[in-house]
Residue frames relative to the residue before (quaternion, step in Angstrom):
aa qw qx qy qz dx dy dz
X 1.0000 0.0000 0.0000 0.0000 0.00 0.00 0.00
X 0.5005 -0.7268 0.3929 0.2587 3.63 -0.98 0.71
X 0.1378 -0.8500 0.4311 0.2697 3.36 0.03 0.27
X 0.4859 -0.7567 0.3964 0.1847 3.60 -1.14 -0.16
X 0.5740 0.5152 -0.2322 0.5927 3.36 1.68 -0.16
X 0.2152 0.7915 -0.5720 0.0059 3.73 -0.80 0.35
X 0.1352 -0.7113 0.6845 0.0851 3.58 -0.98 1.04
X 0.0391 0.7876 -0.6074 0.0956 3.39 -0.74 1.45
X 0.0265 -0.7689 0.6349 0.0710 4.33 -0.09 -0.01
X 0.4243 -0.7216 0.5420 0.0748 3.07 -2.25 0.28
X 0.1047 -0.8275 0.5177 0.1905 3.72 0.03 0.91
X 0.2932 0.7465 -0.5808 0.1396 3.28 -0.95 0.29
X 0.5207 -0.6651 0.4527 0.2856 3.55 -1.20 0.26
X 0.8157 0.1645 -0.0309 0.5538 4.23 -0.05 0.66
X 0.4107 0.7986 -0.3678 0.2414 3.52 1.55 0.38
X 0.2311 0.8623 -0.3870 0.2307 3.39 1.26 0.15
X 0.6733 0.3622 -0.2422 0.5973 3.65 0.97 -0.76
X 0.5735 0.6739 -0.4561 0.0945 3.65 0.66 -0.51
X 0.7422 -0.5868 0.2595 0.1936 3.46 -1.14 0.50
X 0.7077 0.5386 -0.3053 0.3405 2.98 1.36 -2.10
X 0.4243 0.6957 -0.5303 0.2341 3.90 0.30 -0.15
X 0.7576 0.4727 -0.0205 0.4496 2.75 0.78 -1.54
X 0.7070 0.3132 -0.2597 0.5785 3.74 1.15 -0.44
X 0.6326 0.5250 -0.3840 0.4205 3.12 1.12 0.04
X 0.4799 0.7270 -0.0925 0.4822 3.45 1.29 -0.98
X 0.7499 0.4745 -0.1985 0.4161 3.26 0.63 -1.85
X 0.7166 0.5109 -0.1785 0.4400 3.32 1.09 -1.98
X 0.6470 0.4609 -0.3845 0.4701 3.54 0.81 -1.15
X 0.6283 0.5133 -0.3859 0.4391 4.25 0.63 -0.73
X 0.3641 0.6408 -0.4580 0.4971 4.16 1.58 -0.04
X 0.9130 0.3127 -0.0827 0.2485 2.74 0.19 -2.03
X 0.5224 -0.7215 0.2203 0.3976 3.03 1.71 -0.03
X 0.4617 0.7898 -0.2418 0.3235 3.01 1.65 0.84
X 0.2934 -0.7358 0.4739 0.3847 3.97 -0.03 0.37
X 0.0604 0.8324 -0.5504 0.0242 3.66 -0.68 0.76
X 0.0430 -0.7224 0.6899 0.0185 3.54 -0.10 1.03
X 0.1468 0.6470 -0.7477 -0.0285 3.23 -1.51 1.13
X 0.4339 -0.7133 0.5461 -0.0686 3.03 -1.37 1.14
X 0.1174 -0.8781 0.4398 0.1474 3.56 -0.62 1.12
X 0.4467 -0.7090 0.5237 0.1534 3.99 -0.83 1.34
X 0.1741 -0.7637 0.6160 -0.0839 3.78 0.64 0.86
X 0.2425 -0.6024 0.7462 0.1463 4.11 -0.94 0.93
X 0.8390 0.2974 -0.2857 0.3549 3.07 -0.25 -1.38
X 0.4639 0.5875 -0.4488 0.4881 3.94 0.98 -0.17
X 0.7240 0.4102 -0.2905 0.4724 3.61 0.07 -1.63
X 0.3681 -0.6498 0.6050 0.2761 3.64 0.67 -0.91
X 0.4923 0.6621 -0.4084 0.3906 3.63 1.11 1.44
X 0.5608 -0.4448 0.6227 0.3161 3.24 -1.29 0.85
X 0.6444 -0.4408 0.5740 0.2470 3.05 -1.97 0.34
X 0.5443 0.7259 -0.1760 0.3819 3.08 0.56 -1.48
X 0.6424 0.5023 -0.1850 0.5485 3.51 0.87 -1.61
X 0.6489 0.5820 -0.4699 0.1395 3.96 0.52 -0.72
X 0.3929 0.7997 -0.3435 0.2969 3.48 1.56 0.37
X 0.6472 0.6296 -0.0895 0.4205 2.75 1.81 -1.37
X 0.6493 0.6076 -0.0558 0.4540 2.96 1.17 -1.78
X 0.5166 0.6621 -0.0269 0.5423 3.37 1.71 -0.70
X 0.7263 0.2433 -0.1710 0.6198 3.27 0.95 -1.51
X 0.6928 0.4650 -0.4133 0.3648 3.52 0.88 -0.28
X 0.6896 0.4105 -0.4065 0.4366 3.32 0.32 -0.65
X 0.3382 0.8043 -0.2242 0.4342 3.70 0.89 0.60
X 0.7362 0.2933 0.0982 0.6019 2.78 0.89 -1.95
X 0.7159 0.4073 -0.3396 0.4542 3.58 1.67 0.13
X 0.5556 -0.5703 0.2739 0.5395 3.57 1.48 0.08
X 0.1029 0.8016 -0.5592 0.1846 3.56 0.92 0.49
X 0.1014 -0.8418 0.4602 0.2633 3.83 -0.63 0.11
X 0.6968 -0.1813 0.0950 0.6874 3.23 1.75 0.18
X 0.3244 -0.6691 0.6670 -0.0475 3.29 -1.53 1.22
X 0.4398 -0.5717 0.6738 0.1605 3.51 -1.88 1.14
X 0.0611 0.8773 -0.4501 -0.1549 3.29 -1.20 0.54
X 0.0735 -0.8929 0.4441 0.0081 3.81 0.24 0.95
X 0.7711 -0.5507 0.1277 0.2929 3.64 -1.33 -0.01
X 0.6132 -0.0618 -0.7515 -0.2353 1.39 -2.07 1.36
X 0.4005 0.6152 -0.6264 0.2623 3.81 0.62 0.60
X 0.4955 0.6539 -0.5691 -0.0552 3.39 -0.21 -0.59
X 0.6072 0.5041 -0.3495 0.5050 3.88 1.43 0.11
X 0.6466 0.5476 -0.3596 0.3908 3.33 1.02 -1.15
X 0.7385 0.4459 -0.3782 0.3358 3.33 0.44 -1.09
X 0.4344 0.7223 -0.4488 0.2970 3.69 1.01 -0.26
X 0.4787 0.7091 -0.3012 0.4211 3.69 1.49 -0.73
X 0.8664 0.3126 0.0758 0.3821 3.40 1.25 -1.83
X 0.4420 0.6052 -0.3483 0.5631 2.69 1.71 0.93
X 0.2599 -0.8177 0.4203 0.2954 3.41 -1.66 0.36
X 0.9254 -0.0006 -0.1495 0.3483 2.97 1.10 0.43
X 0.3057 -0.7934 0.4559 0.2631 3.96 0.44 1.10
X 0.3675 -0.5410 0.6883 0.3140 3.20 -1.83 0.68
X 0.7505 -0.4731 0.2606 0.3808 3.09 -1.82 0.83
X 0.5407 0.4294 -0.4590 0.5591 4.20 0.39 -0.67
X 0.7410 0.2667 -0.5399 0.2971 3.76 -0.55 -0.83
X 0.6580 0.5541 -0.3865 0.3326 3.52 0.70 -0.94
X 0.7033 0.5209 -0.2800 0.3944 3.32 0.70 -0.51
X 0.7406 0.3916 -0.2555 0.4825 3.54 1.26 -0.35
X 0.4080 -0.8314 0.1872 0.3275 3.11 1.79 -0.71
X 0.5200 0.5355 -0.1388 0.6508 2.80 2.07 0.27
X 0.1803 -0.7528 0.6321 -0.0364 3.36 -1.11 1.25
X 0.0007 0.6530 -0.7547 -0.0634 4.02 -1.35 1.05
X 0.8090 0.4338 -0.1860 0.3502 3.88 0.53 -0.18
X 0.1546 0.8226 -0.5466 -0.0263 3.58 0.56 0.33
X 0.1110 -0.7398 0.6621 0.0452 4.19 -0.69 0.70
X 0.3981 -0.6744 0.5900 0.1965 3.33 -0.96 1.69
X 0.2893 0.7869 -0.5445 0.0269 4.02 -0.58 0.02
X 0.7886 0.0595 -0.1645 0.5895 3.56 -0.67 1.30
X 0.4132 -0.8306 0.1595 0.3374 3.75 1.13 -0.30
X 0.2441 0.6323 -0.5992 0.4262 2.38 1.12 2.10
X 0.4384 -0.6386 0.6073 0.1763 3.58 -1.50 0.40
X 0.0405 -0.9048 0.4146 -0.0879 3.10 -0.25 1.50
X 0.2730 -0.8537 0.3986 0.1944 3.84 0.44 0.77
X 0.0811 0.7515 -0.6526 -0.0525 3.70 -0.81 0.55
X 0.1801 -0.7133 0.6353 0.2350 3.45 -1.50 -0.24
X 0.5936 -0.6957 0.3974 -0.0754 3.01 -1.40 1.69
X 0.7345 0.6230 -0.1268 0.2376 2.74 1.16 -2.12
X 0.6380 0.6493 -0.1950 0.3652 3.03 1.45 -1.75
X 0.6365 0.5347 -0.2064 0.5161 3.42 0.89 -1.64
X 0.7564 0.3325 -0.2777 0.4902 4.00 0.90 -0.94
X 0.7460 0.3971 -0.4559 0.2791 3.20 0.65 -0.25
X 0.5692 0.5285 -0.4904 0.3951 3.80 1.27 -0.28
X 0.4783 0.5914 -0.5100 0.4016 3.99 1.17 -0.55
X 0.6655 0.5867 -0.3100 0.3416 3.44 0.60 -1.18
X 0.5856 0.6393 -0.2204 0.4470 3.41 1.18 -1.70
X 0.8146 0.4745 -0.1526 0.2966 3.36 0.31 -1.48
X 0.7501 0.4589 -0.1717 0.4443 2.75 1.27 -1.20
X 0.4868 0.6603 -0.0862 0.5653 3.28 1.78 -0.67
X 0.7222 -0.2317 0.0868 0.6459 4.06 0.12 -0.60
X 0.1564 0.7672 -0.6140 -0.0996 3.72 0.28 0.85
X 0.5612 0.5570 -0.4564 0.4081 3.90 0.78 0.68
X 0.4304 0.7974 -0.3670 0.2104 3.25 1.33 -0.64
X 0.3694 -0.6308 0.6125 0.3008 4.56 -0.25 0.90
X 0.0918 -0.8025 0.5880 -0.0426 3.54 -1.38 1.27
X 0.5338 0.7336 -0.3737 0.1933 2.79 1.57 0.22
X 0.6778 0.2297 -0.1883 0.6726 3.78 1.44 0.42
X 0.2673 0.8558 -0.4397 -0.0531 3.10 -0.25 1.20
X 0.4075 -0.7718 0.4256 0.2390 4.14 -0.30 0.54
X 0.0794 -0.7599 0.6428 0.0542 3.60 -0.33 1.28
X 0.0592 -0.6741 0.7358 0.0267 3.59 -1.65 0.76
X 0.7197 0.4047 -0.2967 0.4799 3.14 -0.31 1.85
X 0.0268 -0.8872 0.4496 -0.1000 3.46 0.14 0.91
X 0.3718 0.7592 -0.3997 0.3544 3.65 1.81 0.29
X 0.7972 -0.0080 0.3906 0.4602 3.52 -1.50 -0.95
X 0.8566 0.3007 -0.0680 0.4138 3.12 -0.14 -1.59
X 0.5384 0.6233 -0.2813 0.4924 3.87 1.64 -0.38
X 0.7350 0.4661 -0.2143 0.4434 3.44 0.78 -1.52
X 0.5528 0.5363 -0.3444 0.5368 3.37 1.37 -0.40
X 0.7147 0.4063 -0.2319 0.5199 3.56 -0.03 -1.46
X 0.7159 0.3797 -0.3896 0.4378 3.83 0.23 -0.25
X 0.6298 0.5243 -0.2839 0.4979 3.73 1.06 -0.13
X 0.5245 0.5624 -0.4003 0.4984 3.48 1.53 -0.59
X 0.6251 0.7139 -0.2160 0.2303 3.45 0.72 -1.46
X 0.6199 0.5269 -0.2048 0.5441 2.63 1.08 -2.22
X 0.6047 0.6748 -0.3178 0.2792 3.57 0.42 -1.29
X 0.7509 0.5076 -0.0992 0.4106 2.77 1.02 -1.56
X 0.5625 -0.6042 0.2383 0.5117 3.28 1.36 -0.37
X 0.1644 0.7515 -0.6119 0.1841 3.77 1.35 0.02
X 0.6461 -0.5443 0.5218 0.1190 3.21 -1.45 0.90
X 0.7718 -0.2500 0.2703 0.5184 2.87 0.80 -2.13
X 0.1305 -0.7176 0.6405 0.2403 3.67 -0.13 0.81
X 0.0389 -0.6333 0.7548 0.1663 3.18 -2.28 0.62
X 0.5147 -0.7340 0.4417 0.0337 3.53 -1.21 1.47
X 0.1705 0.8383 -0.5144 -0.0595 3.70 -0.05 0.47
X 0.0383 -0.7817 0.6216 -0.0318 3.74 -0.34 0.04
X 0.4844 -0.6178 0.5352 0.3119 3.32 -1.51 0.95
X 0.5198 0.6066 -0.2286 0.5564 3.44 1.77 -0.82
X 0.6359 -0.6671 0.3862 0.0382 4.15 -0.35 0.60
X 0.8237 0.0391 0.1846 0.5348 2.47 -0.03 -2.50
X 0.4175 0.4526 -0.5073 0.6029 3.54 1.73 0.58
X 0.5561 0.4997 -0.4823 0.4566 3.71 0.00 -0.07
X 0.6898 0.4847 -0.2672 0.4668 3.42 0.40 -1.75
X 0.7158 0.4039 -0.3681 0.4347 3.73 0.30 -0.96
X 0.5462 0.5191 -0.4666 0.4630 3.92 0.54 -0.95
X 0.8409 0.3793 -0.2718 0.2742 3.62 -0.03 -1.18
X 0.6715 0.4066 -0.3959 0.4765 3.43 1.59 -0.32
X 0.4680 0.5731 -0.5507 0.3863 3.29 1.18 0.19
X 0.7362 0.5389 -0.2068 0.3533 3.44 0.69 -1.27
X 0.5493 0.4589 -0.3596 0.5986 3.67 1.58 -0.18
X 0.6061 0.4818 -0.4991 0.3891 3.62 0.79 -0.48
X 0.7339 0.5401 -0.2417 0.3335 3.41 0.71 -1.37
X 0.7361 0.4555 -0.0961 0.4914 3.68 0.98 -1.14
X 0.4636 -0.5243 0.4764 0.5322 3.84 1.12 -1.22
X 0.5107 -0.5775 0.3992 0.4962 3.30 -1.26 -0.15
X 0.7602 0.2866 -0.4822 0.3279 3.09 -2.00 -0.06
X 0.3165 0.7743 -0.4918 0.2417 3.39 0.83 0.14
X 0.6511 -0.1711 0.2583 0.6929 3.51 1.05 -1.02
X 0.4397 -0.7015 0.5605 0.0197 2.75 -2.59 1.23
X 0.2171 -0.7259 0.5474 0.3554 3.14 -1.11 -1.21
X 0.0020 -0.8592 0.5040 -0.0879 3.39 -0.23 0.59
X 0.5382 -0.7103 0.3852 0.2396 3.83 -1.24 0.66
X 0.5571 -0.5796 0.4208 0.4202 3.72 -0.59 0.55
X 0.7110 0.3880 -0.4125 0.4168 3.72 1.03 -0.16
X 0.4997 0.5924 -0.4151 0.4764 3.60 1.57 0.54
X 0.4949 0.6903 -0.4674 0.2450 3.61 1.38 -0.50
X 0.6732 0.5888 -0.3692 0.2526 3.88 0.82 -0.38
X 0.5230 0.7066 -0.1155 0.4625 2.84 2.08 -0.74
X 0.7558 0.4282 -0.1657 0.4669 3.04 0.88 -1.83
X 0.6585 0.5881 -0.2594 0.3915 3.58 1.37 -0.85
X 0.5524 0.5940 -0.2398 0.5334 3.67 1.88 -0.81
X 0.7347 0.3669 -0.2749 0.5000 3.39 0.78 -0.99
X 0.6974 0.5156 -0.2530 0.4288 4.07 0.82 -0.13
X 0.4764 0.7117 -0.2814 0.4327 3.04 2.00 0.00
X 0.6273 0.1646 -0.1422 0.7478 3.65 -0.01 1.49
X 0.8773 0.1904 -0.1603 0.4103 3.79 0.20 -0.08
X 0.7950 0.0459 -0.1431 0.5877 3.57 1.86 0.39
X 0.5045 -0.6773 0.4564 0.2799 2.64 -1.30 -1.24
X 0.0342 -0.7643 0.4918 0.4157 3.63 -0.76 -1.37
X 0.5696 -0.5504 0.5948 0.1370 2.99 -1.88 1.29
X 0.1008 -0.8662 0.4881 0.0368 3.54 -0.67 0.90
X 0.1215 0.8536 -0.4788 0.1651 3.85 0.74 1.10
X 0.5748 0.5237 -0.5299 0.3384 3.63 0.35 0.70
X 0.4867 -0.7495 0.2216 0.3903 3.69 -0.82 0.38
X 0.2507 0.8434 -0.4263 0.2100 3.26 1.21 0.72
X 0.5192 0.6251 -0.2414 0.5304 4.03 0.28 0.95
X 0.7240 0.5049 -0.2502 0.3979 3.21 1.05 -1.19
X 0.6521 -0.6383 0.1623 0.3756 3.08 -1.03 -0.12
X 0.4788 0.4250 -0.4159 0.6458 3.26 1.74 -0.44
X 0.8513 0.2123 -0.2881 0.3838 4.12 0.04 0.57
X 0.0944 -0.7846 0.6051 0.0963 3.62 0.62 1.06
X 0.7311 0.4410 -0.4790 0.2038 3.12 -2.11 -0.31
X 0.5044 -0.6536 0.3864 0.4112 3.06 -1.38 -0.46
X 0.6093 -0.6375 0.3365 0.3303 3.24 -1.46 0.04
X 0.6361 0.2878 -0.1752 0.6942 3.96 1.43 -0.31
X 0.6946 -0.4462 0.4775 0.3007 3.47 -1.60 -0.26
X 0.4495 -0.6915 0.4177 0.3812 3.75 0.05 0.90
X 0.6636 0.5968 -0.3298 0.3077 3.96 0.97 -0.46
X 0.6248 0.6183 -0.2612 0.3988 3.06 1.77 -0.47
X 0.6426 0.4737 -0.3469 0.4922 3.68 1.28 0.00
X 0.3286 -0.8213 0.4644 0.0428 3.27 -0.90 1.01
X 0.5173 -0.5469 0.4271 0.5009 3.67 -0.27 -0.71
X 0.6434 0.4774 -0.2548 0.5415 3.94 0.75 -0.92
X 0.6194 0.5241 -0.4243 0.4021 3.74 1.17 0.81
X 0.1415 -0.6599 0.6416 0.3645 3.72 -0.99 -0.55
X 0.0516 -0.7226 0.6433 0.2478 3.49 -1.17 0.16
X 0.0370 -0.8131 0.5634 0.1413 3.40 -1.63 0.65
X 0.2724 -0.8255 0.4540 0.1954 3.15 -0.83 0.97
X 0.2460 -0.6316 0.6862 0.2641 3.63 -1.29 0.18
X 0.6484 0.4583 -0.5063 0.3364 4.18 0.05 0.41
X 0.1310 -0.7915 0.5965 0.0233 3.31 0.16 0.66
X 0.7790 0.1536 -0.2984 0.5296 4.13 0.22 0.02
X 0.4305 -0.2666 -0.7765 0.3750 1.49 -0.46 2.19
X 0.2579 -0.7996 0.4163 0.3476 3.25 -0.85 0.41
X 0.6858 0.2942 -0.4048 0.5284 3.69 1.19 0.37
X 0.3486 -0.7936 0.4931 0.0744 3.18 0.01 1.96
X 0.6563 -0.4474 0.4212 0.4379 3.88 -1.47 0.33
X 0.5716 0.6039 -0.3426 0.4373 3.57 1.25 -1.02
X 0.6613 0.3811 -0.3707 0.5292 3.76 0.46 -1.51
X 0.8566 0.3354 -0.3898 -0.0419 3.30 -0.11 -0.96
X 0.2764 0.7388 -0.4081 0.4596 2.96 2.78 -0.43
X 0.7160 0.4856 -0.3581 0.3510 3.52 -0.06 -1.99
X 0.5456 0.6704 -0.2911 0.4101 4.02 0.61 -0.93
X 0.7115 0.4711 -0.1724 0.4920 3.39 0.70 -1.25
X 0.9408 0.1274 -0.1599 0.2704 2.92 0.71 -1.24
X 0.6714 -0.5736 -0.0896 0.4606 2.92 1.73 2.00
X 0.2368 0.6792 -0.5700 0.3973 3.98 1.36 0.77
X 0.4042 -0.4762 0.7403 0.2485 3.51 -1.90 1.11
X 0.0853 -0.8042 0.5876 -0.0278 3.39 -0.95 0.89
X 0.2912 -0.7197 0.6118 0.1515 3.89 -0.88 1.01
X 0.1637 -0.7870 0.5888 0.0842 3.67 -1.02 0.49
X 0.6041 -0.7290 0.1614 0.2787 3.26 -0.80 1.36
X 0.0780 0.9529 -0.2720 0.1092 3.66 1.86 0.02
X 0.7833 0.5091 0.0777 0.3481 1.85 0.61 -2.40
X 0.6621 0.4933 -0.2738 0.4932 3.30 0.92 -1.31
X 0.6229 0.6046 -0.2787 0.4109 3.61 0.89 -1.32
X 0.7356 0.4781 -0.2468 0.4116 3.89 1.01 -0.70
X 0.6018 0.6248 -0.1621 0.4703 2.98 1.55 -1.05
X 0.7106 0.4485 -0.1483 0.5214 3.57 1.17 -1.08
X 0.5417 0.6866 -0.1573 0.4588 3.00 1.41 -0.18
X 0.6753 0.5119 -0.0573 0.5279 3.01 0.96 -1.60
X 0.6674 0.3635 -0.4080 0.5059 3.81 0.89 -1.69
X 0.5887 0.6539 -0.3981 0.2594 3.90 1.03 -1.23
X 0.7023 0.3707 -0.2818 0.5385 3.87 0.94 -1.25
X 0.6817 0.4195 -0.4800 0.3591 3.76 0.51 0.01
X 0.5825 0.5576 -0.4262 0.4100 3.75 1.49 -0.33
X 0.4679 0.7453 -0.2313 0.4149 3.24 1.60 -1.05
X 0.8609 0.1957 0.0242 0.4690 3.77 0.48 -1.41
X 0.2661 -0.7369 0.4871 0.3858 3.19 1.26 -1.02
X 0.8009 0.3348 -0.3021 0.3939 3.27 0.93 0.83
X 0.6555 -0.6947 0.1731 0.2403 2.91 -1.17 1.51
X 0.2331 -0.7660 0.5228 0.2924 3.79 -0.46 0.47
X 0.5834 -0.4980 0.5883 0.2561 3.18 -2.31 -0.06
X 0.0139 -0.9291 0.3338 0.1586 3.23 0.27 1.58
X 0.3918 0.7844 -0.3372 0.3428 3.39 1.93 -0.28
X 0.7614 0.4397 -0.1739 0.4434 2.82 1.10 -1.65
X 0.5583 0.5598 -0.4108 0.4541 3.77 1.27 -0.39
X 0.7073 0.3667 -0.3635 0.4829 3.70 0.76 -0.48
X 0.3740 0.3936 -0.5909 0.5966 4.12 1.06 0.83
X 0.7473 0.3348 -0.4970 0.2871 3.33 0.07 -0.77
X 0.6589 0.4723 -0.4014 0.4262 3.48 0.85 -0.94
X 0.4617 0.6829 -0.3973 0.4033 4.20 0.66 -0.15
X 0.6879 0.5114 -0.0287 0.5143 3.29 1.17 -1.47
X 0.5872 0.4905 -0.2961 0.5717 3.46 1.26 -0.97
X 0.8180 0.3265 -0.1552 0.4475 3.54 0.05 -1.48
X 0.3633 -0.7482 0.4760 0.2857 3.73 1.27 -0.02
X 0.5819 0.5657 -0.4959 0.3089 3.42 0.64 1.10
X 0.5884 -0.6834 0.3250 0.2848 2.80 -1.16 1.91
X 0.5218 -0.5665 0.5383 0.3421 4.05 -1.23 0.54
X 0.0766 -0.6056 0.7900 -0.0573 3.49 -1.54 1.56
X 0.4783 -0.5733 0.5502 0.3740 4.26 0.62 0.13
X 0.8542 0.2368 -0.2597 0.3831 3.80 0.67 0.00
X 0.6610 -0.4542 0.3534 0.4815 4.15 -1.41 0.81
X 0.7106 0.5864 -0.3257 0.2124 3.27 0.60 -1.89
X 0.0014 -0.8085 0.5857 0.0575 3.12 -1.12 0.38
């Protein structure tokens, strides 16, 4: 029998500004549905990452029916789970975990929202070189959307190496080779010159937010014959969009991706399907940005 009540919450680390309450909340009050969601603050609770095992096993043991999960657990918690659907396992990274018979069950969200976002957002945009900064959760996803999408070729950087290296041999395992690389952050001038007129770059690191202003590259490295897309969305015009703007780049804001993940997340949640148009008015209204009929920003 369906039910009608759901207590669902968000762990993450700095999540205070975050959105999904409120888009989550909004849609389920459509459908006529009580939906308490609840936010799991680290840096509130005073927790390690590390701890998101716990935090997990509690909200469990209180009738939770499933939990969002953002940075920085989305890998750790993969440990404390019992069992991934086939996409989380394959990217390694979990934003959705749905309590059901009491097992914890991980899914990812991101991927599926972040190519809706893409598509709908620069669906003209050349993929045939494309430059990822970020090799986290939120990377392993967004670099699988791409590929999806038809990207030629993702290149990986990462202040982190051998987290680069691993994303990309995952991503050659999954796609074929040449499919995608790795490459150092002192290659990023290079990799960004040669993709100019033939890509873009995928921004997935938390650098933007608010507990982490600035940008994530030098402001000289973005040309016009790029796109940039972002995955921080609070702010949603990041220092990146607003540099990359200026200096003439078609640019995606992270909105889009945020509504979309959302949406697959409350329909895995309830088992029913939401109104995603109408969630991205809702998310417009939330973030107070005025309607242009398009993601891009």
């Amino acid at each position: 029998m369906a039910k009608d009540a759901y207590l669902v919450g968000l762990i993450g680390a700095g999540i205070g500004p975050s959105l999904s309450p409120d888009l989550h909340q909004r849609e389920a009050d459509r459908q006529g549905l009580r939906h308490l969601y609840r936010l799991l603050d680290l840096d509130v609770l005073g927790r390690a990452p590390e701890t998101v095992g716990d935090l997990v096993r509690a909200a469990r043991d209180l009738g939770y029916d499933g939990l969002n999960i953002t940075h920085p657990c989305k890998q750790l918690v993969i440990d404390h789970l019992d069992a991934l659907d086939p996409r989380a396992e394959a990217l390694g990274a979990v934003n959705t975990v749905v309590f059901d018979d009491g097992r914890a069950v991980g899914h990812n969200t991101d991927v599926t929202g972040f190519a809706a976002s893409f598509a709908r957002g620069l669906p003209d945009a050349p993929l045939e070189r494309v430059v990822q900064l970020g090799a986290g959760g939120a990377g392993a996803a967004v670099a699988h959307a791409v590929l999806t999408l038809g990207a030629g070729r993702v290149t990986v950087v990462d202040a982190l190496p051998e987290r680069a290296a691993a994303l990309a041999d995952s991503l050659v395992r999954h796609f074929g080779p040449g499919r995608a690389g790795a490459a150092a952050v002192d290659r990023l001038p290079a990799l960004l010159g040669e993709a100019d007129g033939s890509g873009g770059l995928v921004h997935a690191t938390p650098t933007g937010m608010a507990a982490h202003p600035g940008l994530p590259l030098p402001a000289e490295l973005l040309h016009p014959g790029l796109w940039v897309a972002e995955v921080v969305y609070r702010p949603l015009r990041t220092e990146l969009l607003r540099v990359a703007e200026e200096r003439g780049c078609a640019v995606l804001a992270g909105g889009g991706m945020a509504v979309f993940q959302a949406a697959d997340a409350f329909r895995l949640f309830t088992g029913r399907e939401p109104d995603r148009e109408r969630m991205l008015l809702d998310f417009e209204e939330l973030a107070g940005v005025e309607r242009s009929g398009s993601a891009a920003r």
